[in-house]
C-alpha positions in Angstrom: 55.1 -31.5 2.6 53.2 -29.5 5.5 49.2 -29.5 5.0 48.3 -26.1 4.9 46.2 -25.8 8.1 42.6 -24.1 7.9 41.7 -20.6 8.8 39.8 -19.9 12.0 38.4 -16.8 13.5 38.7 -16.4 17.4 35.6 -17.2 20.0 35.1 -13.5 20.4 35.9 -12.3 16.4 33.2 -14.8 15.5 30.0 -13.9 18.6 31.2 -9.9 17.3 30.2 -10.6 13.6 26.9 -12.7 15.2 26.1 -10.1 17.3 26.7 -7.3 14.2 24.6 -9.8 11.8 21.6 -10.4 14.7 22.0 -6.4 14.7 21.4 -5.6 11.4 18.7 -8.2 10.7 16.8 -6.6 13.9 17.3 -3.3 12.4 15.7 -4.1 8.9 12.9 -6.1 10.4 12.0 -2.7 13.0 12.2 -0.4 9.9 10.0 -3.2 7.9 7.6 -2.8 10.3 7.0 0.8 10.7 6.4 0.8 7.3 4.1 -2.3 6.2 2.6 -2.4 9.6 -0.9 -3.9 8.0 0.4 -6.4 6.2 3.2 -7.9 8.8 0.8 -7.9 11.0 -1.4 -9.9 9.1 1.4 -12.3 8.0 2.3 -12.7 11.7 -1.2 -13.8 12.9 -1.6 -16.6 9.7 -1.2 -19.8 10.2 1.1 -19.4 7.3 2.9 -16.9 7.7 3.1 -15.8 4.0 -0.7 -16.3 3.6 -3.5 -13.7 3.9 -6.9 -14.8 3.6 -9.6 -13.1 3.7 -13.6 -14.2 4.3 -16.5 -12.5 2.7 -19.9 -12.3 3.0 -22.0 -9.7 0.3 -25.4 -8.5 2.7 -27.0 -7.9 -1.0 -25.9 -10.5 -3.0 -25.6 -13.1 -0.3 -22.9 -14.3 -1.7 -19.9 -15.9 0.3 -15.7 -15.8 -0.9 -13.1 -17.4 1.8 -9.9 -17.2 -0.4 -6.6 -16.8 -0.2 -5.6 -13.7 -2.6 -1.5 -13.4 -1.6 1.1 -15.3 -1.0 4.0 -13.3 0.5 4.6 -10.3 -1.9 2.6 -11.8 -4.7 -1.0 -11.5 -5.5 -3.0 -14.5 -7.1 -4.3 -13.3 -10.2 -7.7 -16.2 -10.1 -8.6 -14.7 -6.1 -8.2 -10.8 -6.8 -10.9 -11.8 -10.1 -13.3 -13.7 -7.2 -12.6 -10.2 -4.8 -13.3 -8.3 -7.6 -16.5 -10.1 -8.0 -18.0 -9.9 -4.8 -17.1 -6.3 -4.0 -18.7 -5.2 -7.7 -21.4 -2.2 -7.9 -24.7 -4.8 -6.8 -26.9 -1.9 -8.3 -25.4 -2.2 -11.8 -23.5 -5.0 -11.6 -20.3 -3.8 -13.0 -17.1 -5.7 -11.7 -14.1 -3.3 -11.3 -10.7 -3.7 -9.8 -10.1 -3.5 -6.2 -6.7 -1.8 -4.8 -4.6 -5.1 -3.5 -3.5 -2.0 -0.8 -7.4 -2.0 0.4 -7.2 -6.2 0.8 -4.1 -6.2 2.6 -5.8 -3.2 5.2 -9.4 -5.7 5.1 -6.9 -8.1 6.2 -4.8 -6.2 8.9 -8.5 -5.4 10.2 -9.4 -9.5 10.0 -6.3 -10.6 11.6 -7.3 -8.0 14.7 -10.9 -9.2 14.8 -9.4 -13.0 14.8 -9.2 -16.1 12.5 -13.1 -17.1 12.0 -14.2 -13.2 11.3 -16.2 -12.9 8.6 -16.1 -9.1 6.8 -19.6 -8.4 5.6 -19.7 -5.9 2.7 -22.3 -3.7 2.8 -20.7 -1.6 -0.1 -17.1 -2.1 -2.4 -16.7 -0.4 -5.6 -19.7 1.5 -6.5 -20.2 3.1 -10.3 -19.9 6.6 -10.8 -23.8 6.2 -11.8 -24.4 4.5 -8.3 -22.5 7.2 -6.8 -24.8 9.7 -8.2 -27.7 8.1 -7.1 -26.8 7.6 -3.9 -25.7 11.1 -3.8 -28.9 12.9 -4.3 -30.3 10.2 -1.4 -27.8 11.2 1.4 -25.0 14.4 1.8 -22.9 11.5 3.2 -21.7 10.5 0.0 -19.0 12.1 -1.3 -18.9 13.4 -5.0 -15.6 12.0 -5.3 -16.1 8.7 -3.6 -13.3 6.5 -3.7 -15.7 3.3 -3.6 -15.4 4.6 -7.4 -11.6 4.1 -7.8 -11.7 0.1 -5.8 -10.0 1.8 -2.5 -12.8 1.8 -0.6 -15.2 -0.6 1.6 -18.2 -0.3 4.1 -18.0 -3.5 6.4 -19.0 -5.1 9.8 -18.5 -8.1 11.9 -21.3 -9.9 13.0 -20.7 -10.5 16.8 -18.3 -7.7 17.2 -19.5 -4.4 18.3 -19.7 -1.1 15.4 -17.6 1.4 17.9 -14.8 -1.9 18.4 -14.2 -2.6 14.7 -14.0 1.1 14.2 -11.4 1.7 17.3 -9.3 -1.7 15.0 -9.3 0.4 12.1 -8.4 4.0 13.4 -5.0 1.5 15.4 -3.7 0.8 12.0 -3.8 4.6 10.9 -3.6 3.0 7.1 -5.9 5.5 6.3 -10.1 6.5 6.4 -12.2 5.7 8.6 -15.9 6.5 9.4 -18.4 5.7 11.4 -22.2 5.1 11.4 -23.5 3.5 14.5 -26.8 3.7 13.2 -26.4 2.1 10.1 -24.3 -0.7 11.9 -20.7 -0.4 9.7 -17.7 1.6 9.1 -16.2 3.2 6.2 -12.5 2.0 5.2 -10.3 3.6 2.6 -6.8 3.8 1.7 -6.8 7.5 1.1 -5.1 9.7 4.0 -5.3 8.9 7.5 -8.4 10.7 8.8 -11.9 10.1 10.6 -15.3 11.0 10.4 
């Protein structure tokens, strides 16, 4: 009885599928990128690559948070509670959700700034009250704020310079950003792409 002998592709039908295979993958990882640019390019500067981190320092509260709040697509529950925390209203201290979409763009700006920068938050969510306060204080706070919905931050980086961080932020076109030399921060948001 004859063995039946096994199947083999030619040399050249096999390096075509390769080559179609290398092309496709190259394809979906360009289109991936041109539309998560933030967080790929956070994952690609990690030292994990599915890890983002992010380090925080309140200027109010002087409190301090290095943690590590997502792990490829997924968002640790216990670290967005501790972000939550130390982005709260200081004034009134009322804790309220922060947009996992304004972390990941806190994190694009980290990974640009390099490993050891430390975001100081000058203001994260602020209460509608606060908001109001603040309001009648300064015609640079908007009415509808949206420090009052979580997708918004004032930060700087000790050791790097206002107008840098700021030119960081307006490369990654993930949405607002403005800037007050004077006061020494910029304004991040993850409403549309615009600057003040």
């Amino acid at each position: 009885m004859q063995q039946p002998q096994p199947t083999t592709q030619p040399a050249h039908e096999h390096h075509q599928l390769l080559s179609r295979r290398h092309f496709l993958r190259l394809g979906a990882a360009f289109t991936a990128g041109l539309l998560l640019p933030g967080q790929l390019y956070a994952a690609r500067t990690s030292d994990d690559p599915q890890e983002r981190r992010l380090v925080f320092f309140n200027t109010h509260t002087h409190e301090k948070l290095d943690v590590c709040y997502a792990r490829g697509r997924s968002y640790r529950p216990e670290a967005l509670s501790a972000v939550n925390h130390i982005l709260r209203d200081h004034r009134t201290n009322e804790v309220n959700p922060i947009d996992p979409r304004l972390l990941d763009l806190l994190c694009a700006i980290r990974s640009k700034a390099g490993p050891d920068a430390c975001l100081h938050i000058i203001s994260g969510y602020r209460s509608p009250r606060t908001n109001q306060r603040l309001r009648h204080r300064s015609r640079g706070v908007a009415r509808k704020s949206l420090h009052m919905l979580g997708h918004a931050a004032d930060i700087r980086i000790p050791g790097l310079a206002t107008s840098r961080l700021r030119r960081m932020a307006l490369d990654l076109r993930q949405g607002g950003v403005g800037y007050y030399p004077q006061s020494n921060f910029i304004h991040v948001d993850i409403g549309p792409v615009r600057s003040w």
